[in-house]
Short mmCIF file of the C-alpha atoms (twelve columns), coordinates in Angstrom:
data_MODEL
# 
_entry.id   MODEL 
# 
loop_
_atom_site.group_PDB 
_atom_site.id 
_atom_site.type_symbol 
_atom_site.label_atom_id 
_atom_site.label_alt_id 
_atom_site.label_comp_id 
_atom_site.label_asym_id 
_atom_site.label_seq_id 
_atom_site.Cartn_x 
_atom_site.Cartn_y 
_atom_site.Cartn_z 
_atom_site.pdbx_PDB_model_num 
ATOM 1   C CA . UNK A 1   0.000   0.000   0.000   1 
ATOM 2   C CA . UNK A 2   0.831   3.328   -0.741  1 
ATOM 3   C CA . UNK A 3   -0.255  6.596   -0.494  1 
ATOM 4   C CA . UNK A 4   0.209   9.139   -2.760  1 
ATOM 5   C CA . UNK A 5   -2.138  12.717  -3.199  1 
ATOM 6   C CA . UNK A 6   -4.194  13.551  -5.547  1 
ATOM 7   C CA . UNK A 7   -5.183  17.422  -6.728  1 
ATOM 8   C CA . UNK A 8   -7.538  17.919  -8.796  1 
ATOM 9   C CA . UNK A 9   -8.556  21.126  -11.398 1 
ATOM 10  C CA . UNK A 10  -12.145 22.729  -12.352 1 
ATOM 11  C CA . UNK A 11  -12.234 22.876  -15.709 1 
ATOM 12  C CA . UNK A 12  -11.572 27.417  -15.971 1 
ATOM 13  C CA . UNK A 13  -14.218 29.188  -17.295 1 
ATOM 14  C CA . UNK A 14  -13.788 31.973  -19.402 1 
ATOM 15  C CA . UNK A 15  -10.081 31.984  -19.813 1 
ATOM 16  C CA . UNK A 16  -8.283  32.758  -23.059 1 
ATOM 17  C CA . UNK A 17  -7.402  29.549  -25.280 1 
ATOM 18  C CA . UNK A 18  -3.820  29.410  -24.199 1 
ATOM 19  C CA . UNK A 19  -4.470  29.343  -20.477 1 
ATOM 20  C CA . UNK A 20  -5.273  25.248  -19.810 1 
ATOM 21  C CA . UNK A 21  -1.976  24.730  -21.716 1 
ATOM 22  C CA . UNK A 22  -0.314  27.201  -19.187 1 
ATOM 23  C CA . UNK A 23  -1.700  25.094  -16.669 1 
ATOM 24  C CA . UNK A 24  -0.759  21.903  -18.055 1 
ATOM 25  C CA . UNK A 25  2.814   23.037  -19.098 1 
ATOM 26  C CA . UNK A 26  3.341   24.433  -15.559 1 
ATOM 27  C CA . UNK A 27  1.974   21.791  -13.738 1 
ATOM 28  C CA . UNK A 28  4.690   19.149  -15.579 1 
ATOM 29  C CA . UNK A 29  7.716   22.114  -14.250 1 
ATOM 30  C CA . UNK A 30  6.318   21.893  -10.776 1 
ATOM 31  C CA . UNK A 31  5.660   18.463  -9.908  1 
ATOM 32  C CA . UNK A 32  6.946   14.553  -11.072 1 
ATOM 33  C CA . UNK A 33  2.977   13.433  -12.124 1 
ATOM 34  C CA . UNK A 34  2.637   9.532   -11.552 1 
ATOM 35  C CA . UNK A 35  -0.899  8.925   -12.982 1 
ATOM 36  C CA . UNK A 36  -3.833  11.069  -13.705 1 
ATOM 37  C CA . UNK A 37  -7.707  10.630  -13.890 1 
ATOM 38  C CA . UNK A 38  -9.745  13.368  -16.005 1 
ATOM 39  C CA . UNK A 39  -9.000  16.536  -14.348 1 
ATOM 40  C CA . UNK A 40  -7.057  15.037  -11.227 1 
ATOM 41  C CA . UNK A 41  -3.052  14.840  -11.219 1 
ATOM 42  C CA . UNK A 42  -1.748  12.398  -9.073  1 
ATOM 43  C CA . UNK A 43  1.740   12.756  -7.183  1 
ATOM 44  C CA . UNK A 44  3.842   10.348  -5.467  1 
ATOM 45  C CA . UNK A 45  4.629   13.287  -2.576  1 
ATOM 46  C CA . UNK A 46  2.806   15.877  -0.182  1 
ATOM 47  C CA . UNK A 47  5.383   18.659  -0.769  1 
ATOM 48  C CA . UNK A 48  4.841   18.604  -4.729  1 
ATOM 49  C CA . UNK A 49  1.022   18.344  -3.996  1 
ATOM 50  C CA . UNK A 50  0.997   21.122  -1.805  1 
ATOM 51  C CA . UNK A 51  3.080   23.529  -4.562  1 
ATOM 52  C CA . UNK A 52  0.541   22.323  -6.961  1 
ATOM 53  C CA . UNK A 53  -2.999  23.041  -4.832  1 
ATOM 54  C CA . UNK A 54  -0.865  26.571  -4.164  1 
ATOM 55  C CA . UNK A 55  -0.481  27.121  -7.895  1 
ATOM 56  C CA . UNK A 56  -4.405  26.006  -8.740  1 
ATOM 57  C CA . UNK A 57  -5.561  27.923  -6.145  1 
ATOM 58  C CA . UNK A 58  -3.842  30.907  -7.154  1 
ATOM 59  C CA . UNK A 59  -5.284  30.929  -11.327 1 
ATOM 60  C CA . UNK A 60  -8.687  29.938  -9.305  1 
ATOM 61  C CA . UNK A 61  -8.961  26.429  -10.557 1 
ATOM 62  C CA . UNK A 62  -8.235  24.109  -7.779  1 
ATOM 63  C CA . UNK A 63  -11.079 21.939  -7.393  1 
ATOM 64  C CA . UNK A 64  -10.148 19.434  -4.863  1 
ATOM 65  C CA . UNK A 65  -7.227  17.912  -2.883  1 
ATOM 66  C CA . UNK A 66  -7.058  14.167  -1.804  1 
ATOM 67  C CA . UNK A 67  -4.569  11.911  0.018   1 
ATOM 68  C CA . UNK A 68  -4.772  8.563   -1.789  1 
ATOM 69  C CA . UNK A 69  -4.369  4.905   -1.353  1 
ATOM 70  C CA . UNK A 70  -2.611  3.468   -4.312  1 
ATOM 71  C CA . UNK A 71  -3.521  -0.223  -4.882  1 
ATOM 72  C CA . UNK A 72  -1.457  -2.806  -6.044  1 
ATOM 73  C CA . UNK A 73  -2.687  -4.502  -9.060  1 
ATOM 74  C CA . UNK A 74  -3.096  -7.869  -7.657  1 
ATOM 75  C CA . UNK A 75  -5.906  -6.082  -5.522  1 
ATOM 76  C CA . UNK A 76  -9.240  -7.890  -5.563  1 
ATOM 77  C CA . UNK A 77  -12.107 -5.010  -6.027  1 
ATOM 78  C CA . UNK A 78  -15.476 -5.368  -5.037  1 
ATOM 79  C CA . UNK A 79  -18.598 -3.618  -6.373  1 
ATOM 80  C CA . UNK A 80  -18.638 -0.930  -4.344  1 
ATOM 81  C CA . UNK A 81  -15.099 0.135   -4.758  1 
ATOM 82  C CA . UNK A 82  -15.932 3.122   -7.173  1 
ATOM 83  C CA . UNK A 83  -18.292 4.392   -4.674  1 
ATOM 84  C CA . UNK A 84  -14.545 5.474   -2.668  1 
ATOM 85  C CA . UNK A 85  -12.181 5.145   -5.913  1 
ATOM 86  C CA . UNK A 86  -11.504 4.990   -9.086  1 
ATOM 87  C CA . UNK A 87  -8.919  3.086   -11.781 1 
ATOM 88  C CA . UNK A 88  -7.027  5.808   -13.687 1 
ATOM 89  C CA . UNK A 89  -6.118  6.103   -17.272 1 
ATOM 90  C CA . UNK A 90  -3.060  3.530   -16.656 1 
ATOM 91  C CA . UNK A 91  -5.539  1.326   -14.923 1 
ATOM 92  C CA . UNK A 92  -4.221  2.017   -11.715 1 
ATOM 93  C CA . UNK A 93  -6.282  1.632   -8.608  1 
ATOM 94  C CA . UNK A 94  -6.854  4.195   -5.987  1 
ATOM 95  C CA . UNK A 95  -9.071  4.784   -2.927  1 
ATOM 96  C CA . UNK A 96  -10.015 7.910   -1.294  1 
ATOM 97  C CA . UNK A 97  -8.330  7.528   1.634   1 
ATOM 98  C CA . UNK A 98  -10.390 9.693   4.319   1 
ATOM 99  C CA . UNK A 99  -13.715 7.683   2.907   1 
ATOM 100 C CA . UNK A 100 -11.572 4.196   3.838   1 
ATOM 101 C CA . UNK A 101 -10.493 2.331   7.043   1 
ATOM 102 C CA . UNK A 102 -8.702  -0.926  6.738   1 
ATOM 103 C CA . UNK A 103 -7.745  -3.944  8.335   1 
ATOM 104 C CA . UNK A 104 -5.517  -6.915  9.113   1 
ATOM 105 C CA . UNK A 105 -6.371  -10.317 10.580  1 
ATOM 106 C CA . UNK A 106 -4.316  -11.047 13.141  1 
ATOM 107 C CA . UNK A 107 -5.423  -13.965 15.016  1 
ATOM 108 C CA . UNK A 108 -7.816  -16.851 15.238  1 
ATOM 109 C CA . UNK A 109 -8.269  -20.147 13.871  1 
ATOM 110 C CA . UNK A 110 -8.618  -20.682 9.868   1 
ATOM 111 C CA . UNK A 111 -12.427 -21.626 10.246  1 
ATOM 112 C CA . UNK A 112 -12.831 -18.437 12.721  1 
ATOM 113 C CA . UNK A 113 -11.774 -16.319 10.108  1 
ATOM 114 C CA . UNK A 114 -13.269 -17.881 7.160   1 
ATOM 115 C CA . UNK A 115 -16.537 -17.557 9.013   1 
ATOM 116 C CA . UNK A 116 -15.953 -13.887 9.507   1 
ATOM 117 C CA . UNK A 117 -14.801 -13.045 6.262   1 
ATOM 118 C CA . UNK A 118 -18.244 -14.244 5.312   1 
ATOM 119 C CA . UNK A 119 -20.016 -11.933 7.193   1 
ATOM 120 C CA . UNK A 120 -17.867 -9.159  6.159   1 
ATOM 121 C CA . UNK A 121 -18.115 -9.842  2.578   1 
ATOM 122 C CA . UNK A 122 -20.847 -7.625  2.066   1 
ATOM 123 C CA . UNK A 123 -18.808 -4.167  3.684   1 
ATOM 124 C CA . UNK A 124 -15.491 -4.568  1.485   1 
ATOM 125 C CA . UNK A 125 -14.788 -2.851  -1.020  1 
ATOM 126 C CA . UNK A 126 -11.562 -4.578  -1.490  1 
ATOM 127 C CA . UNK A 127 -8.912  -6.776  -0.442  1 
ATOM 128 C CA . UNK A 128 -5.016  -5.904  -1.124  1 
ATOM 129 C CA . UNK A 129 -2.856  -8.654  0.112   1 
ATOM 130 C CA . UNK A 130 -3.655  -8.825  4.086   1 
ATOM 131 C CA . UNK A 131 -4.996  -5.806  4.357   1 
ATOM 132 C CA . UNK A 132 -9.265  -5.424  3.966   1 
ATOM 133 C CA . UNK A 133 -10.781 -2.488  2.989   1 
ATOM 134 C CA . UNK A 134 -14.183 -0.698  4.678   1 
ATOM 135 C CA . UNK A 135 -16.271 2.220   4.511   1 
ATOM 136 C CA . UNK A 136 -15.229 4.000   8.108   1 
ATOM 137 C CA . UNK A 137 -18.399 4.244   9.059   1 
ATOM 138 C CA . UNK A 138 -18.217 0.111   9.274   1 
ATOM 139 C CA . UNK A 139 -15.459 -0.397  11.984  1 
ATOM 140 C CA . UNK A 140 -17.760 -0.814  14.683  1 
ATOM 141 C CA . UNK A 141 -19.191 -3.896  12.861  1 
ATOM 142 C CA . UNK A 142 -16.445 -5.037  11.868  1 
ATOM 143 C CA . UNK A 143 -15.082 -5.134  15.357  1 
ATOM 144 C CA . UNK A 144 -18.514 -6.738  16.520  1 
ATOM 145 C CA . UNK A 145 -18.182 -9.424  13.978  1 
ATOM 146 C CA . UNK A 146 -14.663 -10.220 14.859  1 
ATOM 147 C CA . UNK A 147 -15.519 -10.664 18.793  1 
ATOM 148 C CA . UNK A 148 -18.132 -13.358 17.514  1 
ATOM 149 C CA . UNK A 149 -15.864 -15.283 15.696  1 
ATOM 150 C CA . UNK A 150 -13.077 -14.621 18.330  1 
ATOM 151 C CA . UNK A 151 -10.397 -13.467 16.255  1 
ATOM 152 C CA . UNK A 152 -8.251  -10.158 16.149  1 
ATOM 153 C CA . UNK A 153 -7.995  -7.522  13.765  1 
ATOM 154 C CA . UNK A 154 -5.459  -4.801  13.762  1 
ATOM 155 C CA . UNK A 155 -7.669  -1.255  12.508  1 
ATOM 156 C CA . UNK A 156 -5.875  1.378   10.822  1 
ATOM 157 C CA . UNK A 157 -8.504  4.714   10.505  1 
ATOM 158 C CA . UNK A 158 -7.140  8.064   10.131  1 
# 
């Protein structure tokens, strides 16, 4: 797992012709851009993130900025992950990351946690390696569900 930050840009309104390939052409001087998705630029750190919601903000175009959850690909998405994500144009996978909690399994017996994983089937939206991901607005339930099985999770919410 690995988070990276997303900002994103309102498309300007009323701006001469040349002034989204300003934006573009200074946004590629400012900042290393790892991936993108429509009008959001995603960066592998905070400082070049920060320089670039400064710069949007100033030419009054910054829509939006987002720390991230980049995905490996071997990540198994559910349903409901594009209700907190999205897959970029390079097919890349990435979760809003104050929408998200997550969690790790750390003990119980195999049938214990199989049994769980059952009932929590329904509230991922995905699974990367060891680590499940929830909606934070589930960890109560998912801690309720792992005292009935009797096994221990590890909950990361931030």
């Amino acid at each position: 797992m690995n988070i990276v930050f997303g900002v994103e840009m309102k498309p300007p309104v009323h701006k001469l012709p040349g002034f989204i390939a300003q934006l573009v052409k200074k946004t590629a001087e400012m900042a290393k851009v790892l991936d993108r998705d429509k009008q959001l630029v995603i960066l592998s750190t905070r400082e070049e993130a920060n320089a670039l919601q400064n710069y949007y903000q100033s030419k009054d175009v910054l829509e939006g900025f987002y720390p991230l959850i980049h995905l490996s690909q071997a990540s198994e998405l559910r349903s409901s992950f594009t209700d907190y994500g999205f897959t970029s144009q390079n097919n890349e996978h990435y979760l809003y990351k104050e929408m998200i909690s997550y969690f790790m399994i750390n003990k119980g017996d195999n049938q214990q946690r199989e049994m769980a994983l059952l009932q929590m089937e329904e509230h991922l939206i995905c699974k990367d390696e060891n680590l499940f991901f929830i909606d934070r607005m589930h960890i109560e339930l998912m801690e309720g569900i792992a005292r009935a099985y009797n096994i221990e999770l590890t909950l990361w919410s931030e």
